[in-house]
ROSE-4610 file (N, C-alpha, C; in Angstrom, 1 decimal, always signed):
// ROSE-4610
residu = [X/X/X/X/X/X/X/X/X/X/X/X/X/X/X/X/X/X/X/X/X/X/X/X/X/X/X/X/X/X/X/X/X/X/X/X/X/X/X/X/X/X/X/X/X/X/X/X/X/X/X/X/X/X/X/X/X/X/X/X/X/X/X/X/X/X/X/X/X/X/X/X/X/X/X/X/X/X/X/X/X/X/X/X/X/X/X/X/X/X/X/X/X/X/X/X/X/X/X/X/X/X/X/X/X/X/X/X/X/X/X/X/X/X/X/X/X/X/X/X/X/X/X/X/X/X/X/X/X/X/X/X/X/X/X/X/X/X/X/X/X/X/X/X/X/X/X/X/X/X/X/X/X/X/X/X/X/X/X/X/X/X/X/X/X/X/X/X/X/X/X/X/X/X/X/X/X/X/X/X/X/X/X/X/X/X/X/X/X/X/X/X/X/X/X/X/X/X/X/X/X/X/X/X/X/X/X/X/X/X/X/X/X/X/X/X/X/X/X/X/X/X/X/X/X/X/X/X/X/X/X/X/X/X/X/X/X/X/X/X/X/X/X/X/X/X/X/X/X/X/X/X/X/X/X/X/X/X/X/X/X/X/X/X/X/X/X/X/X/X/X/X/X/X/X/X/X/X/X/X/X/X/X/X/X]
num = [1/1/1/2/2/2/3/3/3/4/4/4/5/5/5/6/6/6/7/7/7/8/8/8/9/9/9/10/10/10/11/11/11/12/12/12/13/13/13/14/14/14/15/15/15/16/16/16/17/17/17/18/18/18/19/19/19/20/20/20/21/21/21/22/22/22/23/23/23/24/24/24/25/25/25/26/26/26/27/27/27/28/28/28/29/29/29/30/30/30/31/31/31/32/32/32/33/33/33/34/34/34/35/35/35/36/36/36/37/37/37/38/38/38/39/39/39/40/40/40/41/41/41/42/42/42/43/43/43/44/44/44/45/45/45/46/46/46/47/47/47/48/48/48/49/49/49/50/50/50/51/51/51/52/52/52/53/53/53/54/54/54/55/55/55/56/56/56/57/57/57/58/58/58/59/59/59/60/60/60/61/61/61/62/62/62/63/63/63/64/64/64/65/65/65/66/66/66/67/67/67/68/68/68/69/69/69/70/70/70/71/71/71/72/72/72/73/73/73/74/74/74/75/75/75/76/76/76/77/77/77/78/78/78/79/79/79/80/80/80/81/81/81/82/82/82/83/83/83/84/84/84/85/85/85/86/86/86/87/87/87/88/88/88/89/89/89/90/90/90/91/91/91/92/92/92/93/93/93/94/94/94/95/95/95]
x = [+85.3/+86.4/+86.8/+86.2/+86.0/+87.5/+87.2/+87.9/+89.7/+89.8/+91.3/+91.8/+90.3/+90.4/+91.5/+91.0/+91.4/+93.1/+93.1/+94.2/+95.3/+94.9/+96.1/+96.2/+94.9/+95.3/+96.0/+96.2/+96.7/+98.1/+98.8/+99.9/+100.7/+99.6/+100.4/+100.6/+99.9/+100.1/+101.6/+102.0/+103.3/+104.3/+105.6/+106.6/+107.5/+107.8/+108.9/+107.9/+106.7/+106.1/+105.8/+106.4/+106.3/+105.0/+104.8/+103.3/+103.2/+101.9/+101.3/+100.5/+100.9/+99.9/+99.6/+98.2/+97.9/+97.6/+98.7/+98.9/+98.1/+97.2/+96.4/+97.5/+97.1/+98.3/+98.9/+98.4/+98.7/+100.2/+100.0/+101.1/+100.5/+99.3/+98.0/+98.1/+98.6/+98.1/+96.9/+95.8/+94.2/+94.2/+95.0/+95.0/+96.5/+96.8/+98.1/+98.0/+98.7/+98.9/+100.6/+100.8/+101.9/+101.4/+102.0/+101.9/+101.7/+101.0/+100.8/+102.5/+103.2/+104.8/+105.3/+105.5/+106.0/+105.5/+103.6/+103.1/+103.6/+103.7/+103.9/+105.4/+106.0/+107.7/+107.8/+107.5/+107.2/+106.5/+105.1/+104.3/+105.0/+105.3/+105.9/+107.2/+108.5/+109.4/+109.0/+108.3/+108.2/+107.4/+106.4/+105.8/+106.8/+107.7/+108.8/+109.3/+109.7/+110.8/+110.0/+108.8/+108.0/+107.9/+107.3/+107.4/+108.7/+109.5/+111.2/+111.2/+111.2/+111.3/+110.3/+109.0/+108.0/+108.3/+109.2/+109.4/+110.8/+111.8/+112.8/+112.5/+111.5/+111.1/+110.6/+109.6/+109.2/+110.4/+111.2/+112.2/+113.1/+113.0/+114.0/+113.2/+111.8/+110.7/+109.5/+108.9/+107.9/+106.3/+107.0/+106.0/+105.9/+106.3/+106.5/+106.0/+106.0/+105.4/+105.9/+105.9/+106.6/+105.2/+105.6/+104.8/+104.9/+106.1/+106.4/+107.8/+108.2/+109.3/+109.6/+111.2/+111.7/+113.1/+113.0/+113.9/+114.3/+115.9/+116.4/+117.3/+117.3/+118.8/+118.9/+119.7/+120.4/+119.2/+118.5/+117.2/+115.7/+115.6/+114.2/+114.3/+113.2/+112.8/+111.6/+111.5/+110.2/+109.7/+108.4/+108.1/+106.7/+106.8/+105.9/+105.0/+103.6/+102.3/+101.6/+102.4/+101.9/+100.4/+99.4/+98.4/+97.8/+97.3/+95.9/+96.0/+95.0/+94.2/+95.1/+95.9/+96.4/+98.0/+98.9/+99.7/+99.8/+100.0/+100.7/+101.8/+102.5/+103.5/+103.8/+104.6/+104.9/+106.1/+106.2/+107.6/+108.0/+109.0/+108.9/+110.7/+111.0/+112.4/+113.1/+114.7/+115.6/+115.6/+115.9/+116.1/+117.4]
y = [+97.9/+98.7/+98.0/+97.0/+96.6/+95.1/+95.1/+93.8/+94.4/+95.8/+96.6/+97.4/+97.4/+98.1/+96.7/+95.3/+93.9/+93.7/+93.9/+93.7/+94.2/+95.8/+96.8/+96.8/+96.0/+96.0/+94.4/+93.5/+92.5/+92.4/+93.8/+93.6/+94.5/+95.6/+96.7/+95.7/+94.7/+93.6/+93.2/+92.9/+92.1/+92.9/+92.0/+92.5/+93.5/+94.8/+95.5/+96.5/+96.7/+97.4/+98.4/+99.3/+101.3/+101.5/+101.3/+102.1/+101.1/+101.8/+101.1/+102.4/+102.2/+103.3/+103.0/+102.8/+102.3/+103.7/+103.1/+104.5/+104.2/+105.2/+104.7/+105.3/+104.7/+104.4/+106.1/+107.0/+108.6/+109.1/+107.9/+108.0/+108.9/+109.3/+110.0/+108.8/+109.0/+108.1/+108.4/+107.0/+107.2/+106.4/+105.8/+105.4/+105.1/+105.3/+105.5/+105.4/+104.5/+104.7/+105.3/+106.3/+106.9/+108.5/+109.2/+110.7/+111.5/+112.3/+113.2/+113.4/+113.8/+114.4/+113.2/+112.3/+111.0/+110.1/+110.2/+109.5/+110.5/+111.1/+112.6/+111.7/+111.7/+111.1/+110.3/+109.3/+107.6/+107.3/+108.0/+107.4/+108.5/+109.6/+110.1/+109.4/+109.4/+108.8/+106.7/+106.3/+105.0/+104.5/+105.4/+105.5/+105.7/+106.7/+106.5/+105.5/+104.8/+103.8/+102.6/+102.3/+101.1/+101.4/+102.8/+102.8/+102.5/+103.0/+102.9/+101.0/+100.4/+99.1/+98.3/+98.3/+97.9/+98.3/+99.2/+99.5/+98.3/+98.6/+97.2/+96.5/+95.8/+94.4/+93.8/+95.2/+95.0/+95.3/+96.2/+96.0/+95.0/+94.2/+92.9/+91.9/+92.2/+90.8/+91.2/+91.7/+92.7/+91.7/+90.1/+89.3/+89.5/+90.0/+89.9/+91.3/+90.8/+92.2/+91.8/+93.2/+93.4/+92.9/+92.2/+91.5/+91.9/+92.1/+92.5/+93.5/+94.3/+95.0/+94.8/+95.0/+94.8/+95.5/+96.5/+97.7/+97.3/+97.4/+97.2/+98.4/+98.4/+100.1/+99.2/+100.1/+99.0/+99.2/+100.6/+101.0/+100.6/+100.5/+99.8/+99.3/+98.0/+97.6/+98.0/+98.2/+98.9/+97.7/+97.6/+96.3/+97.3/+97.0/+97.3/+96.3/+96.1/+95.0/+96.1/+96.2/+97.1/+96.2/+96.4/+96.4/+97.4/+96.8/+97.7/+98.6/+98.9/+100.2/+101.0/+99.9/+101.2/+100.0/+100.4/+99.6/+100.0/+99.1/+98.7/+99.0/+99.7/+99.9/+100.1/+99.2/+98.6/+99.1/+100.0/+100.1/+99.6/+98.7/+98.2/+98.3/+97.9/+97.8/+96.8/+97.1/+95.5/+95.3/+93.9/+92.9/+92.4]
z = [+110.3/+111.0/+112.3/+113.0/+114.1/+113.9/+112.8/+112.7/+112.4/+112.1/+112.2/+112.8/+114.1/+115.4/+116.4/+116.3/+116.6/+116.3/+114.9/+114.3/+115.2/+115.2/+115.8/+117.0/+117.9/+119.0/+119.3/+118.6/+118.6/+118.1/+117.3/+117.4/+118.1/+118.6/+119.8/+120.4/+121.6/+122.5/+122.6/+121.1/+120.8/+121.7/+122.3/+123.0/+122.2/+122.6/+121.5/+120.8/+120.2/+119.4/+120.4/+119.4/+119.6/+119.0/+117.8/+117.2/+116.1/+115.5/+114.3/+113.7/+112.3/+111.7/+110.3/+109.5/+108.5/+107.4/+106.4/+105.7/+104.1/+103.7/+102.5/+101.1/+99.6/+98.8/+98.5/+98.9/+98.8/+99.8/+101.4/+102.0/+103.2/+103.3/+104.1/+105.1/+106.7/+107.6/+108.1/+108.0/+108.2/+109.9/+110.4/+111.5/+112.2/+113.5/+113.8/+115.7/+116.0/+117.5/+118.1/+117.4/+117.9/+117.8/+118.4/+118.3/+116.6/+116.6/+115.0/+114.6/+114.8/+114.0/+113.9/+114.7/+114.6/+113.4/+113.4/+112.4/+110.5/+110.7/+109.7/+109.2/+109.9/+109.5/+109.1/+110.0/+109.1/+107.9/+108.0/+107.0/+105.4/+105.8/+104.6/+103.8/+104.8/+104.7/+104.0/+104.9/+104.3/+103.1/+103.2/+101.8/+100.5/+100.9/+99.5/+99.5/+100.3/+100.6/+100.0/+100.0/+99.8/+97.8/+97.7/+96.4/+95.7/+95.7/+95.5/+95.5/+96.7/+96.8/+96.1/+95.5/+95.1/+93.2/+92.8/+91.9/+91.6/+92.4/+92.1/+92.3/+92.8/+92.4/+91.2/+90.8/+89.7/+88.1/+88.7/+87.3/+87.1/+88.3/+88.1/+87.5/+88.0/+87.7/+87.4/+86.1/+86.1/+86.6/+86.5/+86.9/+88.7/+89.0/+90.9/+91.4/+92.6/+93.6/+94.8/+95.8/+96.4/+97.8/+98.5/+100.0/+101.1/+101.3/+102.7/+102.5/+103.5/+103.6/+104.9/+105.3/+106.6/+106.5/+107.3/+107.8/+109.3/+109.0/+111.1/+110.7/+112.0/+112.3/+113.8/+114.4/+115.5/+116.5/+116.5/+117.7/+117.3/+115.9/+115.5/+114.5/+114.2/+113.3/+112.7/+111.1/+110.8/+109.8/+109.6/+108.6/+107.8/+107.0/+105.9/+105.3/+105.0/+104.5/+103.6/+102.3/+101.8/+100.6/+100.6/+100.0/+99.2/+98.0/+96.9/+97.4/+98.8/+99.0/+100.0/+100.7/+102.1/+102.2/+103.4/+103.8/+105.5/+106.2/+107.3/+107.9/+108.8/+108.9/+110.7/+111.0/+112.8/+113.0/+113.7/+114.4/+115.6/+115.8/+117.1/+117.5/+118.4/+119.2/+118.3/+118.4/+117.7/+118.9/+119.1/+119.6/+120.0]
């Protein structure tokens, strides 16, 4: 746990990043450095978003999967590292 206590403190660090919250494949955030309703929003809302997108990848290419996601609106960018057991999800400032 020590080594994704590291992680998340090595990408809060990064310039622009609002929060981070690691959501398991249910869409349940198990860690999160933003406020509870804030984490409640994101991880529900992007959890669909990832399945939805993880599913068009796979009906275009049932050989492929889906790696990374990247969401911009003019106020934030949101990125998604969705994995097996849990996924990743950074919200930070556009640029």
């Amino acid at each position: 746990m020590a080594e994704v206590e590291e992680t998340i403190k090595r990408i809060q660090a990064h310039k622009g990043v609002i929060g981070i919250i690691v959501v398991n494949n249910e869409g349940i955030p198990i860690r999160t450095t933003l406020d509870n309703a804030t984490t409640v929003q994101y991880s529900g809302l992007v959890h669909q978003l990832t399945a939805k997108a993880k599913s068009v990848v796979r009906d275009i290419d049932p050989q492929n999967d889906l790696t990374f996601l990247r969401l911009r609106s003019v106020k934030h960018e949101i990125m998604v590292a969705p994995d097996k057991d849990y996924f990743l999800i950074v919200v930070q400032e556009s640029e």
